[in-house]
C-alpha positions in Angstrom: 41.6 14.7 -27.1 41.1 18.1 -28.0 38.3 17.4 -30.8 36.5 15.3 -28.0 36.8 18.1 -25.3 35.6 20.7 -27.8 32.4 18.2 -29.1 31.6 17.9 -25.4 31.7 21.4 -24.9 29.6 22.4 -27.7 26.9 19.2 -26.9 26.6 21.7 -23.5 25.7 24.7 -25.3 29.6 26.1 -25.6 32.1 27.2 -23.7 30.9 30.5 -22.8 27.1 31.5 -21.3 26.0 35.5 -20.4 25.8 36.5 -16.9 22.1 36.4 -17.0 22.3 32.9 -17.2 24.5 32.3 -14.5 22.8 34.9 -12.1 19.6 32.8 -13.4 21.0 29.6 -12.5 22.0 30.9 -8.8 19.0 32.0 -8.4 17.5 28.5 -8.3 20.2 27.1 -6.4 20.3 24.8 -3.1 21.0 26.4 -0.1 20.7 25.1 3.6 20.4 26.8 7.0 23.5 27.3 9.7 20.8 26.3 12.1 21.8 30.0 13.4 19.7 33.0 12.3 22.8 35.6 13.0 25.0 33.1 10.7 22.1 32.9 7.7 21.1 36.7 7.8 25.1 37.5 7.4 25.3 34.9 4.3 22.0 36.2 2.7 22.8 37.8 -0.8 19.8 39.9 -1.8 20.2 39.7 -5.6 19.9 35.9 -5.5 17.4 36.2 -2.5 19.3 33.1 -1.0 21.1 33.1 2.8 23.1 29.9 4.2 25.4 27.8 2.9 25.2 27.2 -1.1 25.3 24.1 -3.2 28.4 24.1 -5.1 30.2 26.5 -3.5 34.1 26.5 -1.1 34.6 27.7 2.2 37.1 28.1 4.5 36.7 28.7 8.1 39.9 29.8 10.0 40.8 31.0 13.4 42.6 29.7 16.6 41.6 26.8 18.9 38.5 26.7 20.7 37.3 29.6 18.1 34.2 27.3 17.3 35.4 26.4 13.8 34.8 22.1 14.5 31.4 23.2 16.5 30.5 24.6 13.2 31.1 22.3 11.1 29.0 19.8 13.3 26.1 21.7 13.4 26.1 21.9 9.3 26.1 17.9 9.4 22.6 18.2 10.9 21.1 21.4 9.3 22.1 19.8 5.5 20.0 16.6 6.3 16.9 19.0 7.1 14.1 18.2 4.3 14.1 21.3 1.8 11.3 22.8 3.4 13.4 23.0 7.1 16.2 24.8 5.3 18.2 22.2 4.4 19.1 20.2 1.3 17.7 16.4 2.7 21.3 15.5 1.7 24.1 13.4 3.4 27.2 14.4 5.1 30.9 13.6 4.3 33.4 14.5 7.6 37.0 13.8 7.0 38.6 14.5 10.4 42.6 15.0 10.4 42.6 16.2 14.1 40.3 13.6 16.2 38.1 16.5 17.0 35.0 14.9 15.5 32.1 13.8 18.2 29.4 11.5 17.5 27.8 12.8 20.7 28.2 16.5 19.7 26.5 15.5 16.9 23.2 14.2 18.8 23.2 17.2 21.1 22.8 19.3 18.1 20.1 17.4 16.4 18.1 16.9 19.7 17.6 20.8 19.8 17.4 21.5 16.3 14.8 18.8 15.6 12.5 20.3 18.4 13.0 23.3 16.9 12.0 22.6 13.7 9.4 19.8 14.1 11.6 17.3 12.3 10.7 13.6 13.1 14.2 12.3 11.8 15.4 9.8 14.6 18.9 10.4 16.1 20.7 7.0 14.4 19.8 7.7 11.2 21.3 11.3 10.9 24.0 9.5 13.0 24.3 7.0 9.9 23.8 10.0 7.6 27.3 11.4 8.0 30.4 9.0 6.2 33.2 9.6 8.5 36.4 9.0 7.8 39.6 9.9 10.0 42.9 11.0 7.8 46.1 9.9 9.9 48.9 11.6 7.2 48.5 13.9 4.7 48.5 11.1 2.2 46.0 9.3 3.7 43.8 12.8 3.7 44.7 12.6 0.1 43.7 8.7 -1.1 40.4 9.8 0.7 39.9 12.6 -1.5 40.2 11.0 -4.6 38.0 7.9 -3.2 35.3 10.4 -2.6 35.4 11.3 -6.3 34.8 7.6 -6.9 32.3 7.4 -5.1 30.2 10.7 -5.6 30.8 9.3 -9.6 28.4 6.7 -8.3 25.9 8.6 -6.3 26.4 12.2 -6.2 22.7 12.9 -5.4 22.9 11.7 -1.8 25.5 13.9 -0.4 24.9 17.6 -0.1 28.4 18.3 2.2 31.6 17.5 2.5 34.2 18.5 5.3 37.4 18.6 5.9 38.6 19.5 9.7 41.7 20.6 9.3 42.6 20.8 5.8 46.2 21.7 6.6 47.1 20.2 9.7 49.0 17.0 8.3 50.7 19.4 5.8 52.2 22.0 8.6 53.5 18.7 10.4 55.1 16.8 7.8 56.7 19.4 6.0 58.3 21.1 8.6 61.3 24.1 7.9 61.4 26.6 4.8 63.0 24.1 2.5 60.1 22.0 2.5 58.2 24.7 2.0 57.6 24.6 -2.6 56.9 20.9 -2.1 54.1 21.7 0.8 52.1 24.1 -1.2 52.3 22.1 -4.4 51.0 19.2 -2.6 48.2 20.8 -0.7 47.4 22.9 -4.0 46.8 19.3 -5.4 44.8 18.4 -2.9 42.6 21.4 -2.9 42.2 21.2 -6.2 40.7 17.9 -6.1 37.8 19.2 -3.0 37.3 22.3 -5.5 36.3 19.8 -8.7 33.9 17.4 -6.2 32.1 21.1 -4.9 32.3 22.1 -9.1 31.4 18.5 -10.6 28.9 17.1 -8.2 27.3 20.5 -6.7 28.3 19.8 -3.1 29.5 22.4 -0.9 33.0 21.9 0.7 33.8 23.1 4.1 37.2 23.2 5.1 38.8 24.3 8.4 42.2 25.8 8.6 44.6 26.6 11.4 46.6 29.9 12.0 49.5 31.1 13.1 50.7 34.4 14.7 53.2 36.8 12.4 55.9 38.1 14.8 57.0 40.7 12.0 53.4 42.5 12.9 53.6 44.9 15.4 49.9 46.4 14.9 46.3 45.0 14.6 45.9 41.5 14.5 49.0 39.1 13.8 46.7 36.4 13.5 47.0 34.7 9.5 45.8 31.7 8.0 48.1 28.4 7.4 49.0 27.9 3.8 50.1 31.0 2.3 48.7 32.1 -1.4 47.8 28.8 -2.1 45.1 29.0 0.7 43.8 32.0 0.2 43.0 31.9 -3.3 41.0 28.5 -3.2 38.1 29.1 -1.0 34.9 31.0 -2.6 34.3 32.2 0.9 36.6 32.6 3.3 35.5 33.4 7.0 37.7 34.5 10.1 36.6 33.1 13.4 37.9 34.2 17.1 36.5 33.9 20.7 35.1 36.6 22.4 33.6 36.9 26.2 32.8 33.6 27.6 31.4 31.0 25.1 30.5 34.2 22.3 32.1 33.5 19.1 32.9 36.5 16.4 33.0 35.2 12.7 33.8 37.6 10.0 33.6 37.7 6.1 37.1 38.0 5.4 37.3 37.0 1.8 34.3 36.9 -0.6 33.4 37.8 -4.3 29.5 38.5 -3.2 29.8 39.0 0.4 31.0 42.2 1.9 33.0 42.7 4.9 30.7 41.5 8.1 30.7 40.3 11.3 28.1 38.2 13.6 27.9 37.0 17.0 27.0 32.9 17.7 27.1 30.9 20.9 28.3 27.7 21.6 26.2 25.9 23.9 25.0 22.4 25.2 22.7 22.3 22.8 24.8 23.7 19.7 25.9 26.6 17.7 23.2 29.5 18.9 22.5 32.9 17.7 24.0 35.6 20.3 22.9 39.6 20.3 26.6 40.5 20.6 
């Protein structure tokens, strides 16, 4: 096994490449639009001259209810099918829903504005039958359809450009409830991560996950808000991004974790007509 993983490695140049190759091969990489100028002009990383969401990358979006982290992820089912020369991939979606939050109709409000926007003649049923949807009941149902989407992106990886997963730790919080559960939780959902992190590595796709929070009563300054999931969490995204409400339908999202990205804030609006750019 080792002989054939080392002949594979070398038929693919080696195991190690310089970092001028990989800025080189960032550089040329897929991004799409948020469908929100504040949201793409916050992601935009001058080196690579590329703003949005990227191809092949992980992010997490966390923050309480009603912070606009679903609304998101809607909107980015449109914005990815957007021809290449929209700001979008011309991909497909993947939505696995854990919570029942996931709208159809949401979903046509969105593309109704952004297709007037942008000139796009792409009738509402077919984005509608763009995006697989597929709703996770238990944590190991969230899991089987994991690994079934590896079977199938084996097959046709080229049509999907996103896959989402609203909320990635839901089903773990409520099945493995009290502190002695607690090793077996994390090892679980580290498994699980693991296998969204090799479909965005493998297949070039860029995972979206959503992640709930809860409230540290130990902190008795700044913000007791922190992410579900511990370590395990936090070290899996590429991206990780803080969301929380602000005056009436304003949303705040933050940069809270990147390797490219520094610290940074921007202002959005959840409308009728979707996620919308706010002055603050």
């Amino acid at each position: 096994a080792l002989k054939y993983q080392s002949a594979i490695a070398d038929s693919k140049g080696g195991y190690f490449t310089s970092a001028l190759s990989v800025m080189e091969k960032q550089m040329v990489s897929d991004t799409f639009t948020f469908g929100a100028e504040s949201l793409d002009n916050m992601f935009f990383i001058p080196e690579i001259a590329k703003s949005g969401m990227r191809a092949g990358e992980s992010y997490e979006f966390f923050g309480s209810f009603r912070s606009g982290k679903s609304q998101l992820c809607h909107q980015l089912c449109v914005t990815v099918q957007l021809p290449k020369e929209l700001g979008g991939l011309g991909k497909k979606a993947i939505y696995i829903d854990t919570e029942g939050t996931f709208s159809p109709t949401r979903i046509q409000q969105m593309a109704t504005r952004i297709k007037a926007e942008k000139g796009w003649d792409k009738p509402i049923n077919e984005i509608l039958n763009d995006i697989m949807y597929a709703r996770a009941k238990n944590s190991d149902h969230q899991q089987g359809v994991a690994l079934k989407l590896l079977e199938i992106l084996g097959e046709n990886a080229d049509g999907y450009g996103l896959v989402i997963v609203d909320s990635v730790t839901a089903h773990f919080r409520a099945e493995y409830s009290g502190r002695g559960t607690l090793a077996d939780r994390q090892q679980t959902l580290n498994h699980h991560l693991s296998i969204l992190h090799r479909i965005a590595d493998t297949y070039g796709l860029t995972v979206v996950v959503t992640n709930q929070v809860q409230a540290n009563p130990a902190q008795f300054f700044g913000d007791p808000t922190t992410a579900v999931g511990g370590n395990i969490m936090a070290h899996w995204a590429t991206t990780r991004c803080y969301l929380r409400k602000s005056k009436g339908e304003k949303r705040v999202i933050r940069i809270f974790d990147s390797p490219v990205l520094g610290e940074n804030e921007a202002v959005f609006e959840i409308t009728a007509e979707g996620i919308l750019t706010s002055e603050g």
